[in-house]
C-alpha positions in Angstrom: 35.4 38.1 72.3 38.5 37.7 74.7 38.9 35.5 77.9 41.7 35.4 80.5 43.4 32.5 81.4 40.7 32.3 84.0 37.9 31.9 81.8 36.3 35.1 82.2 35.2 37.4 79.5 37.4 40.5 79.3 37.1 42.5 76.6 35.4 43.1 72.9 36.7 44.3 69.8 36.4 45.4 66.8 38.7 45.3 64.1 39.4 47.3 60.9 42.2 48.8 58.3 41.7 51.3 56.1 45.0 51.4 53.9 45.5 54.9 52.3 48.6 56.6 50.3 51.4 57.4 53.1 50.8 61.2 52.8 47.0 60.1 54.2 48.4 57.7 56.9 46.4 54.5 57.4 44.1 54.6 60.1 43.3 51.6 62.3 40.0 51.3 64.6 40.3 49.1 67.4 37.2 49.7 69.7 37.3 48.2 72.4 35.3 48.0 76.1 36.6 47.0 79.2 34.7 45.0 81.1 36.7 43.4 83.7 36.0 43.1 87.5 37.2 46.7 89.5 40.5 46.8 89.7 42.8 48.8 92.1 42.9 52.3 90.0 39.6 54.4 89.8 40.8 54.7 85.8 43.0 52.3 83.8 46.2 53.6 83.0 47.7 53.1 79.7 51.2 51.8 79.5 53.1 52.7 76.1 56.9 51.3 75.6 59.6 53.6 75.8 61.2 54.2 72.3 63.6 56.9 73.6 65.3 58.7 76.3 63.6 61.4 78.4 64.3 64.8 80.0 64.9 62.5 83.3 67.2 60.4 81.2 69.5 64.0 80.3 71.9 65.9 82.4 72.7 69.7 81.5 76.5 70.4 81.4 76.6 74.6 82.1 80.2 76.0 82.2 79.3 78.7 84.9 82.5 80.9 83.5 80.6 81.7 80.1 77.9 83.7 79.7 75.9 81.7 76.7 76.1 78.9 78.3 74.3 79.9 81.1 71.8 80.9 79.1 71.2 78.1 77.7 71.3 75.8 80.5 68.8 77.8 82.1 66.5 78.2 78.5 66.9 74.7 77.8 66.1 73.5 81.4 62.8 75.2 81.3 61.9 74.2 77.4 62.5 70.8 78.3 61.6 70.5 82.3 65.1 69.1 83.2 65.2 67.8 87.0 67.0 70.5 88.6 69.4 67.3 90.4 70.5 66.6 86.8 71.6 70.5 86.0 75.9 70.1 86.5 77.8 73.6 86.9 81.3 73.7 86.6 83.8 76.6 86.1 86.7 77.0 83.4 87.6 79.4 80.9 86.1 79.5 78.1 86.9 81.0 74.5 89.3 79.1 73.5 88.3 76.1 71.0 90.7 73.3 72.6 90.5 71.7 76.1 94.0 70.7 77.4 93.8 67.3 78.5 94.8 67.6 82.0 92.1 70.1 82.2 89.2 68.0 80.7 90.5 64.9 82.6 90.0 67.5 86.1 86.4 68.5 84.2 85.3 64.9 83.3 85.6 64.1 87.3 83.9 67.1 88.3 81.0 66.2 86.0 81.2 62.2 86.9 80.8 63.2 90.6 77.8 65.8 90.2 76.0 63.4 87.8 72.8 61.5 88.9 73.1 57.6 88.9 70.5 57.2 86.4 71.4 59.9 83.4 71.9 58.4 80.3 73.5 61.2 78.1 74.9 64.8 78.1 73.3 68.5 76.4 76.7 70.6 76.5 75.4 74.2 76.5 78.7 75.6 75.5 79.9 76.0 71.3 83.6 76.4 72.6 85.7 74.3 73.6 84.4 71.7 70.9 88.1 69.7 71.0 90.1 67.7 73.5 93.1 67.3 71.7 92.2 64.3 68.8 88.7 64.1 70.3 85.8 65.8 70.1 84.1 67.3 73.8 81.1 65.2 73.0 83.4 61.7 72.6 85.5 62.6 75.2 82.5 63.1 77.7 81.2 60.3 76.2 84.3 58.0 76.9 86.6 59.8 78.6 89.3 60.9 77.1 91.7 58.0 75.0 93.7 58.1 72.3 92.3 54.9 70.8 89.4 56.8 69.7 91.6 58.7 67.6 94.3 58.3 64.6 97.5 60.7 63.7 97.2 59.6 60.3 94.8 58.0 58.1 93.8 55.0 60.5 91.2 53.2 62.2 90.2 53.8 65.3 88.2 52.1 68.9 84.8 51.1 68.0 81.7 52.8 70.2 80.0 49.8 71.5 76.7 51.7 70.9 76.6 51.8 67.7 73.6 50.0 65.8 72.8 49.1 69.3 69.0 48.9 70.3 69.9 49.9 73.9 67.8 52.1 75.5 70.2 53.0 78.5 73.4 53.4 77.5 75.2 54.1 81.0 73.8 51.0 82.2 74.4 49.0 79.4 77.9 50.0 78.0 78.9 52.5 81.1 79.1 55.7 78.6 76.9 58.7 78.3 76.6 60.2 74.5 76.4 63.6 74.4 75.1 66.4 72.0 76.0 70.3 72.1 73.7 73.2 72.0 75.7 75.0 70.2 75.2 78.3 68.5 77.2 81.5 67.4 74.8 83.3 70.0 71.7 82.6 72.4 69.1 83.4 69.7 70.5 80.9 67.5 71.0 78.1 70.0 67.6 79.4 71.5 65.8 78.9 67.8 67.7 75.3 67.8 65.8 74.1 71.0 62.4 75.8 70.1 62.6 73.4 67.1 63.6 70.5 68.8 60.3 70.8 71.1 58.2 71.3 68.3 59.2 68.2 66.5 58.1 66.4 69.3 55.7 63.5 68.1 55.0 65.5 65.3 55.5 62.8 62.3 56.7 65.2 59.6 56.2 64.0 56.2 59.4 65.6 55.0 61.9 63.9 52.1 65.4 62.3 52.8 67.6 63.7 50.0 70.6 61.5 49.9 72.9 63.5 47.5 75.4 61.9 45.2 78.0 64.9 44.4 80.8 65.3 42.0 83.3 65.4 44.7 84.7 61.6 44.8 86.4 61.9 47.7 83.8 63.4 50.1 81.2 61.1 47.9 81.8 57.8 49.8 78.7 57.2 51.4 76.7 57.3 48.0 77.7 53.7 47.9 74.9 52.7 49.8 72.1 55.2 49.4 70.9 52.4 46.6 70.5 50.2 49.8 69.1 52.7 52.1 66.6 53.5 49.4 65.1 50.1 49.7 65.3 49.2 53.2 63.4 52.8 54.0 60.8 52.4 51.2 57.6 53.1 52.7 59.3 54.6 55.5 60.3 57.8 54.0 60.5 59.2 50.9 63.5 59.1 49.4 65.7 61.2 46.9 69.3 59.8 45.3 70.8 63.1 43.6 73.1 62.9 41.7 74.4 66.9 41.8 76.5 69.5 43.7 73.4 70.4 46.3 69.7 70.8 46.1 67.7 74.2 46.4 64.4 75.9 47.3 62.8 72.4 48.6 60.3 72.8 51.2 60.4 69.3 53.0 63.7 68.1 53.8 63.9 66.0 56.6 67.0 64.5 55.7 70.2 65.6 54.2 73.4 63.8 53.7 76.0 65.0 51.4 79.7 65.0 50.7 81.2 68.7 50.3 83.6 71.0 52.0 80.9 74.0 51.7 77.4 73.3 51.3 75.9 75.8 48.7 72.2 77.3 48.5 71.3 76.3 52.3 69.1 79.3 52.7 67.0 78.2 49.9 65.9 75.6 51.9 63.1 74.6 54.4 64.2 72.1 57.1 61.1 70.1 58.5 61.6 70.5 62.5 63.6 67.8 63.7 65.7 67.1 60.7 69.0 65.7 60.5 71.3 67.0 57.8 75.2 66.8 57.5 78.1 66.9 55.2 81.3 65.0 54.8 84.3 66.5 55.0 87.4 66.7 56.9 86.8 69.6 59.1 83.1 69.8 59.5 83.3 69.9 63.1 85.7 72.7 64.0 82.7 74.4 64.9 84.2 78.3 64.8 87.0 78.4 63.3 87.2 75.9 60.1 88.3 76.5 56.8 85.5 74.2 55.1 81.8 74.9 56.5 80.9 74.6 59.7 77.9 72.1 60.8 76.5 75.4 62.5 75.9 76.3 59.1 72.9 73.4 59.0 71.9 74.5 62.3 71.1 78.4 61.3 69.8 77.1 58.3 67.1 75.1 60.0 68.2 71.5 61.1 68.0 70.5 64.5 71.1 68.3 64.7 74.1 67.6 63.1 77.5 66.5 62.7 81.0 66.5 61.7 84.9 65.8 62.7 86.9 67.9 64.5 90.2 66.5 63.0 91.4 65.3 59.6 89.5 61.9 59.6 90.1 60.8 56.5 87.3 59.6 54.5 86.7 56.1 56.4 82.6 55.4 56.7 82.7 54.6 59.6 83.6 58.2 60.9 80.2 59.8 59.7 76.7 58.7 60.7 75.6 56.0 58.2 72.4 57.6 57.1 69.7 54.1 56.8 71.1 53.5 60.9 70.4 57.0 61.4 67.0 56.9 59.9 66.1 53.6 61.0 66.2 54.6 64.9 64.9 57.8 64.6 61.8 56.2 62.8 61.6 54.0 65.7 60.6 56.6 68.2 64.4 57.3 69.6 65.7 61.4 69.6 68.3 62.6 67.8 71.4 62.6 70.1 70.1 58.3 70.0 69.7 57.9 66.4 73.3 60.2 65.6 75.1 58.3 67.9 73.9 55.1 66.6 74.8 56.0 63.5 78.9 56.3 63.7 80.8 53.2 64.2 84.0 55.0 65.4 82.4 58.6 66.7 85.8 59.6 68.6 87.1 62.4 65.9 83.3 63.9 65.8 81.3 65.9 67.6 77.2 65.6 67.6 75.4 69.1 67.5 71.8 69.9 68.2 69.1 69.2 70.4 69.5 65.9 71.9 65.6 65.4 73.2 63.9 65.9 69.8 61.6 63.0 68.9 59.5 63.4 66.1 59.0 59.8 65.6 57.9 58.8 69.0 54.7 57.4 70.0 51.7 59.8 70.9 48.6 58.9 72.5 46.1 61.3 72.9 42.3 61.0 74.6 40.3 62.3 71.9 36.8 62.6 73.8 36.4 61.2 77.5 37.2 57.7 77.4 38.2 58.1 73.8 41.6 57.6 72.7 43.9 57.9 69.4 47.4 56.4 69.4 50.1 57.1 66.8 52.7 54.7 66.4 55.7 55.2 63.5 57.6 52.0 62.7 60.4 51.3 60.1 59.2 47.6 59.4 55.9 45.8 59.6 55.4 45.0 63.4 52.3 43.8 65.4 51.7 45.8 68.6 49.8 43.6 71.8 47.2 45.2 73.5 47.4 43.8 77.1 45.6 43.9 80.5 46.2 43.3 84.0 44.9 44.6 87.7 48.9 46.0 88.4 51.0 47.9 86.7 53.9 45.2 87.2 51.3 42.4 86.1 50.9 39.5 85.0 48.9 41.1 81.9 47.0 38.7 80.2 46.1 39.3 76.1 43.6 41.2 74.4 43.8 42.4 71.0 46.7 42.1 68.4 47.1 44.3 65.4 49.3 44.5 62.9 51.4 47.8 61.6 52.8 48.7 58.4 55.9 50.4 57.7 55.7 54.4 58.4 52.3 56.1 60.0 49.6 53.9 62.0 46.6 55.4 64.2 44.9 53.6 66.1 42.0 54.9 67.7 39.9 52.9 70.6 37.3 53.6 73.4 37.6 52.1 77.1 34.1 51.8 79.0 33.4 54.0 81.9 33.3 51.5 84.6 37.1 49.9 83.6 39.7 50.1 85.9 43.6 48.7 85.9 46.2 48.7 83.3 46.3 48.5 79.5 49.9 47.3 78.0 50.5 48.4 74.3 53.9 46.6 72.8 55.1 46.5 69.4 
């Protein structure tokens, strides 16, 4: 039995964990009835954290001058119940696969003045133009455009200060907005691409990561520390190190990192929905005219985002997501355009692909039966999440219940009398 600080009983609970295999996720039963004096609602409202950005959080860049991008906009606005304030129409032609700068510098202001004070990030609904001169359209968006985010020769180049970060609100936080495109050799293609990124939603695919160690040694650099993300995603995910050219006819790929100028045997392949797969390589991101493979390639072949460079990058890390960073935030509950962007410590040569809102990994809460509920929380570490209570929504909250998670799936399933009333505050 719980008290508040007041003295007065609150709440009781019972506790238990059942630990199963991960492909039968454990299942925790926390039952637990509210008894608390009548508070202001007429039902308690549960409050879950936010692990990720929201259609709220996303404006809709739509160049008006293109036809596919229209469609998009207006497909993805719908799929995805964008406010209509954060839909941003601009005019330029289109078809050609570089923006001048003066152009883009004209384009950037027109976007910065229609966007909405509280966007966080960008879906680009257009596949060309993907460049501004050394930059990619989603890094120049991102930062405007700057030549410190690129290098004429093999050099480093300025840092994003999002990367690894655990910000939630990137515009508030470090005054930039990622961005992802929706981008597709035609409508049906970019159409499929969203379709999937809903789908994943909260879906907790038990797909592999293959992390694929390939005979090319120059595109092979990030196999240096697939050993490591091995072991810090243990329990997490499953894992695959292969050591060949490219996998085929798998049915549960979640994951994909590689090093290759073409990718071979893609259509073999079964992409779980939301998965992240991408190759290094020089011109990856050249996303309709390059003379190694496209990351469009991943995208018809069933991934939902990906990523590559639009310019000769040179084989530097810290151009190309780092695969455990990427992993590690997407287990966390964040969407893809967060756990990419995350994922690159110097993103200014690349451009992110695919559907930015796609969360696979986020928490869902669900009432099972009337005042019956079942709550599904990934996590990429052991964590505790707090069970909380209080008669406003801003608080205090006083505690009720603790209960510990383990690294991957948890459910938790609890029941909340009839007569309770307020708000329930679940942290971890």
């Amino acid at each position: 039995m719980l008290y508040n600080s007041q003295g007065k009983y609150l709440i009781e609970c019972t506790l238990k964990i059942c630990l199963k295999p991960r492909a039968q996720p454990s299942l925790v039963i926390l039952a637990m009835l509210l008894l608390a004096p009548a508070f202001a609602l007429a039902k308690p409202e549960i409050l879950l954290p936010r692990t990720g950005l929201t259609a709220e959080d996303v404006a809709v860049i739509i160049n008006d001058a293109d036809t596919q991008s229209a469609e998009v906009g207006e497909y993805y606005q719908k799929a995805r119940h964008i406010p209509l304030a954060n839909m941003i129409h601009v005019r330029f032609a289109s078809g050609n696969h570089e923006l001048a700068k003066e152009d883009f510098i004209k384009l950037k202001a027109e976007i910065d003045r229609q966007t909405p004070a509280q966007v966080q990030a960008y879906a680009v609904t257009w596949t060309n133009p993907y460049r501004v001169g050394c930059m990619s359209i989603t890094s120049a968006l991102a930062f405007g455009f700057d030549e410190k985010y690129c290098s004429a020769t093999c050099k480093p180049t300025k840092a994003s200060p999002y990367f690894n970060s655990a910000s939630l609100y990137p515009a508030k936080k470090f005054k930039m907005r990622p961005a992802m495109m929706l981008a597709g050799t035609d409508f049906a293609q970019v159409k499929q691409l969203i379709d999937r990124g809903v789908a994943a939603d909260h879906t907790f695919p038990s797909g592999r990561a293959y992390l694929l160690s390939t005979p090319d040694v120059t595109r092979n650099v990030r196999s240096v520390n697939f050993a490591k993300t091995a072991k810090a995603m243990k329990g997490v995910f499953p894992i695959e190190i292969v050591k060949a050219t490219a996998i085929s006819e798998r049915k549960d790929v979640l994951f994909y990192f590689t090093g290759l100028p073409q990718v071979p045997q893609l259509e073999t392949l079964q992409f779980q929905p939301g998965a992240l797969a991408d190759h290094l390589t020089s011109l990856g991101g050249q996303l309709t005219d390059s003379t190694q493979m496209s990351v469009l390639r991943w995208l018809e072949a069933g991934a939902t985002a990906s990523y590559g460079t639009v310019v000769e990058p040179c084989n530097y890390l810290q151009k190309f997501p780092l695969p455990l960073v990427a992993m590690f935030y997407y287990a966390k509950g964040a969407s893809a355009i967060e756990a990419y962007w995350k994922s690159v410590v110097w993103p200014g040569e690349g451009i992110f692909v695919g559907e930015p809102l796609a969360k696979p990994f986020a928490p869902l809460l669900r009432e099972v039966a009337p005042g019956q509920y079942e709550l599904s929380i990934f996590v990429p570490h052991e964590n505790v999440v707090n069970v909380e209570s209080a008669t406003s929504g801003k608080g205090p909250f006083s505690p009720v219940a603790q209960q510990a998670l383990h690294r991957g799936l948890n459910v938790m399933r609890f029941g909340i009398a009839e007569s309770a009333e307020g708000f329930l505050r679940l942290r971890w």
